[in-house]
N, C-alpha and C positions, 0 to 999 in steps of 0.2 A: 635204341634200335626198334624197340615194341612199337615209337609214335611214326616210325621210318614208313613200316611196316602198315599201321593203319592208315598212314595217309596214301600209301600207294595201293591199297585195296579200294579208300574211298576213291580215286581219282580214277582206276577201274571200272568202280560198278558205274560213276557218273557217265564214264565213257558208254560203258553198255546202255545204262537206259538212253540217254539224245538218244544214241543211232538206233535203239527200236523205237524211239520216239520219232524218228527222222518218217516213217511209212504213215504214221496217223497223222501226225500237225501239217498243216499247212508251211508253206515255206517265209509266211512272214511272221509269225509264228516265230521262227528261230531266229527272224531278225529283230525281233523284240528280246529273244532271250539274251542273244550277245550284247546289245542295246545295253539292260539292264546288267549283265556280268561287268560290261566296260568301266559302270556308273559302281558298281561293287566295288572291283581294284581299286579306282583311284579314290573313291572314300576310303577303303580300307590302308590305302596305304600311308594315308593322312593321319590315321588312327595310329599306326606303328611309327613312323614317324613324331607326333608328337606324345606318344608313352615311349619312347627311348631316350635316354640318359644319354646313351654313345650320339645320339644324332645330331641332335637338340643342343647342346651343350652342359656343363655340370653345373655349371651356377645359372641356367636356367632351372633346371630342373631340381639344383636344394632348393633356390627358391618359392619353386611349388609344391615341393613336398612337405609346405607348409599346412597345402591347404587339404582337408581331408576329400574334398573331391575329386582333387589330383589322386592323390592315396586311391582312390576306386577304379579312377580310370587307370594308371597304370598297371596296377596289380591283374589287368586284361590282359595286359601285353602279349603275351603268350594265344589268346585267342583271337586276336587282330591275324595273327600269322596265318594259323588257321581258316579263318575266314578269305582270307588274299588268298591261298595258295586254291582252296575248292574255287573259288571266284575265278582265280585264272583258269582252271583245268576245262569248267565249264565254258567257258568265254573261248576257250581255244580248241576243243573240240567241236563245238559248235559252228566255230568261225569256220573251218576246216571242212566241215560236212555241207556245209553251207555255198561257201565261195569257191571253195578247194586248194592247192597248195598256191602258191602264187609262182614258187619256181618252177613249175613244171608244167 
């Protein structure tokens, strides 16, 4: 509940700074920042992806938990999630200040 909790305060303040950041930058500017958030997710989710057991499959992944650098990178897993979920918030606020809703 506590990490419930912190990440929906970080996705908050992210939200607050863009949009006072929306009146100083230039508007290509945020098309560099969505740019780079897009490039974020989909690295990142490459990253959880291959550190999950469930995705991957099991005898991939005894297989590499042979290897100790496997062993490092997995043991991330948990920060890969992190990583995606601030990446989207930024990348969709952003996109939304930027272009605006597309249904309306």
């Amino acid at each position: 509940m506590k990490k419930i909790a912190l990440l929906t305060f970080v996705a908050i303040t992210i939200t607050f700074v863009i949009v006072s950041l929306r009146a100083v930058l230039p508007s290509t500017a945020f098309v560099t920042i969505i740019f780079i958030a897009g490039i974020t997710n989909i690295l990142s989710f490459f990253l959880i992806f291959f550190s999950c057991r469930c995705l991957i499959g099991v005898e991939f992944a005894r297989n590499m938990m042979k290897h100790p650098w496997y062993n490092k990178f997995y043991h991330l897993h948990c920060w890969y999630w992190y990583i995606l979920f601030v990446s989207v918030v930024v990348h969709t606020v952003t996109a939304f200040l930027v272009f605006g809703n597309p249904l309306f």
